[in-house]
MILOSE-290628 format. One line per field, with one value per residue: residue number from 1; residue in one letter; x, y, z of N, C-alpha, C in turn. Coordinates in Angstrom, 2 decimals. Layout:
BEGIN
i: c(NUM,...)
aa: c(A,...)
n_u: c(X,...)
n_v: c(Y,...)
n_w: c(Z,...)
ca_u: c(X,...)
ca_v: c(Y,...)
ca_w: c(Z,...)
c_u: c(X,...)
c_v: c(Y,...)
c_w: c(Z,...)
This chain:
BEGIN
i: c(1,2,3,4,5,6,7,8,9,10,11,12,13,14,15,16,17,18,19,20,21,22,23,24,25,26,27,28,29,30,31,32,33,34,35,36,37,38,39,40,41,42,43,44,45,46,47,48,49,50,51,52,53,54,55,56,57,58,59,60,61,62,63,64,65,66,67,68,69,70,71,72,73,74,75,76,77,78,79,80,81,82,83,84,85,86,87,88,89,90,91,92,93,94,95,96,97,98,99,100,101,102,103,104,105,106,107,108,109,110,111,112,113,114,115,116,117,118,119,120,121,122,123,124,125,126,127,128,129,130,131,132,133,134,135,136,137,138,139,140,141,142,143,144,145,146,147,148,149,150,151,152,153,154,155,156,157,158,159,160,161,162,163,164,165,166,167,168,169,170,171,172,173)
aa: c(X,X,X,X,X,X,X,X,X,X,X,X,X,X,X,X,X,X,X,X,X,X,X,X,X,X,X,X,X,X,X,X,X,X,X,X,X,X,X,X,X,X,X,X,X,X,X,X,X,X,X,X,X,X,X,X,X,X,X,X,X,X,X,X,X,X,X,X,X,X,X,X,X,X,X,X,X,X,X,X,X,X,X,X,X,X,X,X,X,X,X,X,X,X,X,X,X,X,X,X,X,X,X,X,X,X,X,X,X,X,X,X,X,X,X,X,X,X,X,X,X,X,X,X,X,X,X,X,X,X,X,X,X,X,X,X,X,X,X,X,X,X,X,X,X,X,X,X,X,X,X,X,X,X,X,X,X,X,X,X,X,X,X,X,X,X,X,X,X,X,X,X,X)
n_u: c(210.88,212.08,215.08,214.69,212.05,211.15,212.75,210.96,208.61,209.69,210.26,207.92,206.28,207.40,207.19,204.29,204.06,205.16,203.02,201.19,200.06,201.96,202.89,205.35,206.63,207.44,208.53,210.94,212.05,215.39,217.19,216.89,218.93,220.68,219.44,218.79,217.61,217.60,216.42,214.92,213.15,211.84,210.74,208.38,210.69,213.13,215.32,215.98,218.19,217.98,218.92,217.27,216.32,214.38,213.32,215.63,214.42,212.86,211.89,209.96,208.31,206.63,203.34,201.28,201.94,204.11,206.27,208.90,212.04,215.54,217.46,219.69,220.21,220.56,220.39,220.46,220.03,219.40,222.02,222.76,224.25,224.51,222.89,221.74,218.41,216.02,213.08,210.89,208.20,206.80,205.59,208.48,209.43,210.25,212.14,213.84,216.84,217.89,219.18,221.61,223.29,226.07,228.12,231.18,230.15,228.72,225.75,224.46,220.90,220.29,217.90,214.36,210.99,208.32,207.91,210.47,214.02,216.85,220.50,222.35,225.08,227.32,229.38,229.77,227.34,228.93,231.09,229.37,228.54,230.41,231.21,228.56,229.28,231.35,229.86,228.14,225.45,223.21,221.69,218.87,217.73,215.38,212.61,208.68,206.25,204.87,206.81,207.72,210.87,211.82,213.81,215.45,216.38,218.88,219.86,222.76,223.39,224.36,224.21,226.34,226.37,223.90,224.18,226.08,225.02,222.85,223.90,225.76,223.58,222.47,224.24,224.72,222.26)
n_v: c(282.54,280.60,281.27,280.28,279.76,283.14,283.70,282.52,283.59,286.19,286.02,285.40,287.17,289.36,288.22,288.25,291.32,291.66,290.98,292.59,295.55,297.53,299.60,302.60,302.81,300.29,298.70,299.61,300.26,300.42,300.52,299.59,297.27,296.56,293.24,292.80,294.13,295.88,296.13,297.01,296.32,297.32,296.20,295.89,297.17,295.94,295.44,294.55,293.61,293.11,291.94,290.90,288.69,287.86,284.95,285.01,283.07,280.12,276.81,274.00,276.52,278.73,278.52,279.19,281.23,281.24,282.27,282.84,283.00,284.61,285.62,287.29,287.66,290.12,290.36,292.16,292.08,289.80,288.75,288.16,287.04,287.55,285.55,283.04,282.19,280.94,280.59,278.51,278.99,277.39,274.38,272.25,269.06,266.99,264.38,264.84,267.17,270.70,272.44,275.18,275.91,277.29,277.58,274.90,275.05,273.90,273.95,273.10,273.29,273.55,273.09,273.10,274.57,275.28,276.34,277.77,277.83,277.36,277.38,276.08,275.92,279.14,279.36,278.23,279.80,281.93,281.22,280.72,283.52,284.70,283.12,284.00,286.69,286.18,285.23,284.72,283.59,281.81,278.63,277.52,274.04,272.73,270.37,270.02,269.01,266.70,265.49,266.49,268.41,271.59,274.42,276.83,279.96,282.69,285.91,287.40,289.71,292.69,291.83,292.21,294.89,295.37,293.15,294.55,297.39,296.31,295.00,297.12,298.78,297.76,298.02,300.53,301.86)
n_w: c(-26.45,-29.44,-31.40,-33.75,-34.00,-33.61,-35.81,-38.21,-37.35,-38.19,-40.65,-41.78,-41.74,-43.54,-45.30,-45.27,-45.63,-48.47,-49.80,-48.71,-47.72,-45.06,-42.52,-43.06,-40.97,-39.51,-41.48,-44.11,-47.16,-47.85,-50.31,-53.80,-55.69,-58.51,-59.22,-56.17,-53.24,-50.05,-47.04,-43.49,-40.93,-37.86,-35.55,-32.20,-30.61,-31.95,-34.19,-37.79,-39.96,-43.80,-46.53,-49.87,-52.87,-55.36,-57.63,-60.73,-62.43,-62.52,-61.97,-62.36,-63.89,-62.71,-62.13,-59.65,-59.05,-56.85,-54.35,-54.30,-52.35,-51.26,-48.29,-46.89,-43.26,-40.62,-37.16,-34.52,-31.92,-31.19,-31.94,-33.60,-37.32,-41.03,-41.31,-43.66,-45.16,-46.89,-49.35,-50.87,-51.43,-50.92,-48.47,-47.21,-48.77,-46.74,-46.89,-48.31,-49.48,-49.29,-51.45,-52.06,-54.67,-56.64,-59.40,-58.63,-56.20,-53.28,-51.16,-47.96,-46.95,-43.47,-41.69,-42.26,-42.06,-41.72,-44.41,-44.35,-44.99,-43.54,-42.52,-40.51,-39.73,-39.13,-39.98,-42.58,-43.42,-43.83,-45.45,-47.77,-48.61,-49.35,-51.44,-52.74,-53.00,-55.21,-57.23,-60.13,-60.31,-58.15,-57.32,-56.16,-55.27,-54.39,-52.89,-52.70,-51.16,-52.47,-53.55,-56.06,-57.81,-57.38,-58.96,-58.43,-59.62,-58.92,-59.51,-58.62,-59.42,-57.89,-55.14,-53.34,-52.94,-51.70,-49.42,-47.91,-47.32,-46.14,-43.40,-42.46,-41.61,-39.59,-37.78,-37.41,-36.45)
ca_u: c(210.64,213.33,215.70,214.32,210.52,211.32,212.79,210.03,207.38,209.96,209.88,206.40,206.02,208.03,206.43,202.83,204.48,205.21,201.77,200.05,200.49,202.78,203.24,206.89,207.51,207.48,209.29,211.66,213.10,216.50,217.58,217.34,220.47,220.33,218.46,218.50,217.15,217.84,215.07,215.18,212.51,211.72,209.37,208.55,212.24,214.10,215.89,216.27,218.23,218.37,219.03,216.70,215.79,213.39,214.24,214.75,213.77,212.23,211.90,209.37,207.97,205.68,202.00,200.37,202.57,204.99,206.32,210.65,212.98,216.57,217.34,220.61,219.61,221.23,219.58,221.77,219.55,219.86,222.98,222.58,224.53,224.83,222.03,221.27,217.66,215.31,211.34,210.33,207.05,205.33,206.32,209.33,209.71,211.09,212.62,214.99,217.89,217.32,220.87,222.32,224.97,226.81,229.23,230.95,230.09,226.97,225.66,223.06,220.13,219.93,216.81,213.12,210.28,207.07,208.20,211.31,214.89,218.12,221.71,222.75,226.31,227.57,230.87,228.81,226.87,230.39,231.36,228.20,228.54,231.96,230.67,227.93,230.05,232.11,229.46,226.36,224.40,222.93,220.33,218.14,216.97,214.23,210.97,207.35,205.72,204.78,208.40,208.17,211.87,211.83,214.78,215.18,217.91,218.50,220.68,223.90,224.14,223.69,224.42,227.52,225.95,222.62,224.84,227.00,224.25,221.75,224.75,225.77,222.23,222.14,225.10,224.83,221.10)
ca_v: c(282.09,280.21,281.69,279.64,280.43,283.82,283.91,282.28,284.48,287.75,285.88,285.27,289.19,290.07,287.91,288.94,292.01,291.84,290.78,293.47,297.38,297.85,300.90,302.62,302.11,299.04,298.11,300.76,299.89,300.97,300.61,298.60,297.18,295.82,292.59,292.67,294.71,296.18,296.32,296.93,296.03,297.79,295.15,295.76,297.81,294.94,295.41,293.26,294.07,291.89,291.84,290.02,289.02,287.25,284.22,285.14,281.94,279.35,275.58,274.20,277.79,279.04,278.94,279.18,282.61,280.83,283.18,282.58,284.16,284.36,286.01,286.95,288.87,290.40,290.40,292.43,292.52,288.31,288.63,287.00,287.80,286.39,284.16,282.87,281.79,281.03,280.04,278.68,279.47,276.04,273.29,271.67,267.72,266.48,263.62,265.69,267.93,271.25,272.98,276.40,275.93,278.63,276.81,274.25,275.13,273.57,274.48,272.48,274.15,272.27,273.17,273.34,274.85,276.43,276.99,278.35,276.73,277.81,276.67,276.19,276.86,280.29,279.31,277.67,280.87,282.72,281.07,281.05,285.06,284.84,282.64,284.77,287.88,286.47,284.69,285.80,283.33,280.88,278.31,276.81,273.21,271.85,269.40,270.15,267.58,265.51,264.80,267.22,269.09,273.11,275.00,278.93,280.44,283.88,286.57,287.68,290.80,294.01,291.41,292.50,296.33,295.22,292.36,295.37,298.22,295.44,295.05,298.77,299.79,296.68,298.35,302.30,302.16)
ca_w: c(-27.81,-29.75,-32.14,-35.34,-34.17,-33.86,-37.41,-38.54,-37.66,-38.77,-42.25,-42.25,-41.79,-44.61,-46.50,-45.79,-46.58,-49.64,-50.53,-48.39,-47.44,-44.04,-42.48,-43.36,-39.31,-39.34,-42.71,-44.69,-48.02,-47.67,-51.46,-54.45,-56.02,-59.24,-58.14,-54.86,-52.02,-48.68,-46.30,-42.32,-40.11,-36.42,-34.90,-30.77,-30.81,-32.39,-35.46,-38.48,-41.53,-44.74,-48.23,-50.44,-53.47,-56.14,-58.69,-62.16,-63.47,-61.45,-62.59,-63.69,-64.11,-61.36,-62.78,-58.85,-58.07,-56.23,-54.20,-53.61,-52.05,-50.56,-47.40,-45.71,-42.20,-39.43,-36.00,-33.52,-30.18,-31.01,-31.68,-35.41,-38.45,-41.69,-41.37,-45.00,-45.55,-48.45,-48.95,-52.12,-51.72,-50.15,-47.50,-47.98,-48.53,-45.33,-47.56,-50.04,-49.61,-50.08,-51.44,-53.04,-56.00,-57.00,-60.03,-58.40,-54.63,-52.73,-50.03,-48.06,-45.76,-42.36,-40.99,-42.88,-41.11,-42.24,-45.83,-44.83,-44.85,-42.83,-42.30,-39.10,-39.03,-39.17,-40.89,-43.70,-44.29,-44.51,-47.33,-49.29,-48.48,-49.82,-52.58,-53.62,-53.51,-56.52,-58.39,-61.09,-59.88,-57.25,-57.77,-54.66,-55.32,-52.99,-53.27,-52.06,-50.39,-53.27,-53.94,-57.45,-57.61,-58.09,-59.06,-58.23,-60.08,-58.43,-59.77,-57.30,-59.36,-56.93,-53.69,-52.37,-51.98,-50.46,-48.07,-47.00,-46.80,-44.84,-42.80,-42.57,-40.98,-38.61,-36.83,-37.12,-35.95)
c_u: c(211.99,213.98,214.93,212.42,210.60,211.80,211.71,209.05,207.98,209.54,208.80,205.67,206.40,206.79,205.08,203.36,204.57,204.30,200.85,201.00,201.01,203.12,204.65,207.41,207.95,208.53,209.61,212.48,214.21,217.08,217.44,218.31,220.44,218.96,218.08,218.13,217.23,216.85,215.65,213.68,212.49,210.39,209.80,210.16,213.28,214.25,216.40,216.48,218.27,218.32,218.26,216.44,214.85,213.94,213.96,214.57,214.03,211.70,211.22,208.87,206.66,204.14,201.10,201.33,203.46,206.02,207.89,211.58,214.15,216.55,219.14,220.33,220.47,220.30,220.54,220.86,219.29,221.46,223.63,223.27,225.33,224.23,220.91,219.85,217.08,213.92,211.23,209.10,205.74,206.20,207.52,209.17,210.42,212.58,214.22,215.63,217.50,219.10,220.83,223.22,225.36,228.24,229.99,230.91,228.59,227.08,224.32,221.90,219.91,218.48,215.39,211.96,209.46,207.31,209.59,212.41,215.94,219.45,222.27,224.30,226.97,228.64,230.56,228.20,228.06,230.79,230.74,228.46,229.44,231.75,229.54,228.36,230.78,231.47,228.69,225.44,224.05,221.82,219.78,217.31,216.52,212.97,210.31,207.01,205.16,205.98,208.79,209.61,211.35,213.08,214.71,216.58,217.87,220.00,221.48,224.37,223.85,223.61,224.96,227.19,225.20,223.44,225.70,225.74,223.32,222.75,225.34,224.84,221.76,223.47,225.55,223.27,221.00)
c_v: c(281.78,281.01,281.65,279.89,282.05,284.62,283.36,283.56,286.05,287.35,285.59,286.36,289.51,289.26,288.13,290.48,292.52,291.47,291.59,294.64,297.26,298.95,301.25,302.58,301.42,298.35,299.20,299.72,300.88,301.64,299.46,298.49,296.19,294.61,292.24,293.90,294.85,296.59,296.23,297.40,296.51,297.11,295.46,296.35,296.95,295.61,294.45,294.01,293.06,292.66,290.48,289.81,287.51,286.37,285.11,284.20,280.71,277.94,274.64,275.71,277.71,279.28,279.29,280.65,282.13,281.67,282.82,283.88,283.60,285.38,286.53,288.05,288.83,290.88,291.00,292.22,290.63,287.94,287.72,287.68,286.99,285.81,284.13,282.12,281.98,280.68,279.50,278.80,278.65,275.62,272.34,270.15,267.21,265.36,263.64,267.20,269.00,272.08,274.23,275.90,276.84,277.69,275.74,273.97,274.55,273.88,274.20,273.03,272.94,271.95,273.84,273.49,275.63,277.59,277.58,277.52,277.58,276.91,277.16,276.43,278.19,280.30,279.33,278.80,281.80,282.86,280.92,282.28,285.02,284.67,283.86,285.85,287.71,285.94,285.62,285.00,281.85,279.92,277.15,275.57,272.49,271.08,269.92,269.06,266.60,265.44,265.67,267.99,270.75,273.68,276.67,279.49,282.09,284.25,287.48,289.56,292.02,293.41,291.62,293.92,295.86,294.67,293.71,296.50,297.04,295.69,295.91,299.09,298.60,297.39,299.78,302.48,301.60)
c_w: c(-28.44,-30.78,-33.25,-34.84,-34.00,-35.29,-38.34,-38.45,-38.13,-40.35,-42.84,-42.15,-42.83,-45.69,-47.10,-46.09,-47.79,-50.73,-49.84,-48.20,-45.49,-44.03,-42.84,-41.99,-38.94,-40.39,-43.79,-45.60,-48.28,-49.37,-52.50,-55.26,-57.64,-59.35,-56.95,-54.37,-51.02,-47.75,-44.63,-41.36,-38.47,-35.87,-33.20,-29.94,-30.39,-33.90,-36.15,-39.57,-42.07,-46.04,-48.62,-51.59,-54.29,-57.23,-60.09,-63.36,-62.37,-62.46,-62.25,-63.47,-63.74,-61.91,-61.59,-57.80,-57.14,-55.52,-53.52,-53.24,-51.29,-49.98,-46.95,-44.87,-41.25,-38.55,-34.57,-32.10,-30.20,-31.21,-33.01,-36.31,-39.60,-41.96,-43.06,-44.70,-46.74,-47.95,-50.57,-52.56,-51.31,-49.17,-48.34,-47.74,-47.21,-46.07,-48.35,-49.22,-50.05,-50.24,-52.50,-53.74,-56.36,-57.75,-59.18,-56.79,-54.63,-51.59,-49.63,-47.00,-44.55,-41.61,-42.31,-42.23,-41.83,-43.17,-46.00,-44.57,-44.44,-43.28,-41.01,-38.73,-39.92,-40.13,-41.99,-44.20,-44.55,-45.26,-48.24,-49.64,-50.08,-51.42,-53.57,-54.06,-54.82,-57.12,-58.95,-60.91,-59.18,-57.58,-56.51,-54.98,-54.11,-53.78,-52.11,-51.79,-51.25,-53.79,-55.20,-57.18,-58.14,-58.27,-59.18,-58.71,-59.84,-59.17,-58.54,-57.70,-58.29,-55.47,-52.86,-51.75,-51.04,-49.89,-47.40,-46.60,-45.89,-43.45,-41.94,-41.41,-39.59,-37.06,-36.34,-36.64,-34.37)
């Protein structure tokens, strides 16, 4: 199974997740951090840490529960780390760019796949890291398949713990 279908179906776990009940075996919230969150996953004895969290103001403003999120996960038995993803909650436009800003940094996702969106090089998520570590806040513009734009403006405060505790527990476990 490939890398990016394998992350796929971990983030399509979390995500039913966080709309249903999972045993604590399976999924342990580590800590929450201001706005973010540290969570670590024991699927088939693989481990997956990440930090995540929720927009706090979403554009136009979510009337169908729209369910967003940013991602950065570490995958040690793949050998992954770092790896920034997002979802905004539908399919993405094939058409349209989907990009992070953080003041005057961008940062564009390369890959879109069953709601969720990546960046394929490692360097690239480095310096978003880097980036998000000194900003207050990121904002994820993408289009749904009728071409409409959404904007997810997530808050960075409480990122740099969760990115280091996710981090942390990806390499002492």
């Amino acid at each position: 199974m490939s890398i990016i279908n394998r992350t796929i179906i971990f983030f399509l776990g979390v995500f039913i997740f966080l709309t249903t009940f999972v045993s604590a075996e399976e999924l342990k919230k580590i800590g929450k951090f201001k706005d973010w969150e540290t969570l670590v996953l024991i699927e088939n004895n693989e481990l997956t840490c990440f930090a995540q969290t929720k927009p706090i103001l979403q554009s136009p403003k979510s009337s169908n529960g729209r369910e967003a999120r940013l991602f950065v996960s570490f995958r040690p038995n793949d050998k992954v780390a770092d790896e920034i993803s997002t979802t905004s909650g539908y399919e993405f436009n094939s058409q349209n760019s989907i990009l992070a800003t953080s003041g005057k940094k961008k940062y564009k996702f390369d890959i879109a796949q069953d709601g969720f969106a990546w960046i394929l090089s490692n360097k690239v998520e480095k310096k978003m890291i880097k980036t998000m570590k000194k900003g207050s806040r990121i904002m994820v513009t993408a289009y749904n398949k009728s071409g409409s734009q959404t904007i997810d403006h997530y808050s960075l405060l409480g990122f740099t713990k969760a990115y280091n505790i996710a981090k942390k527990s990806c390499t002492q476990l």
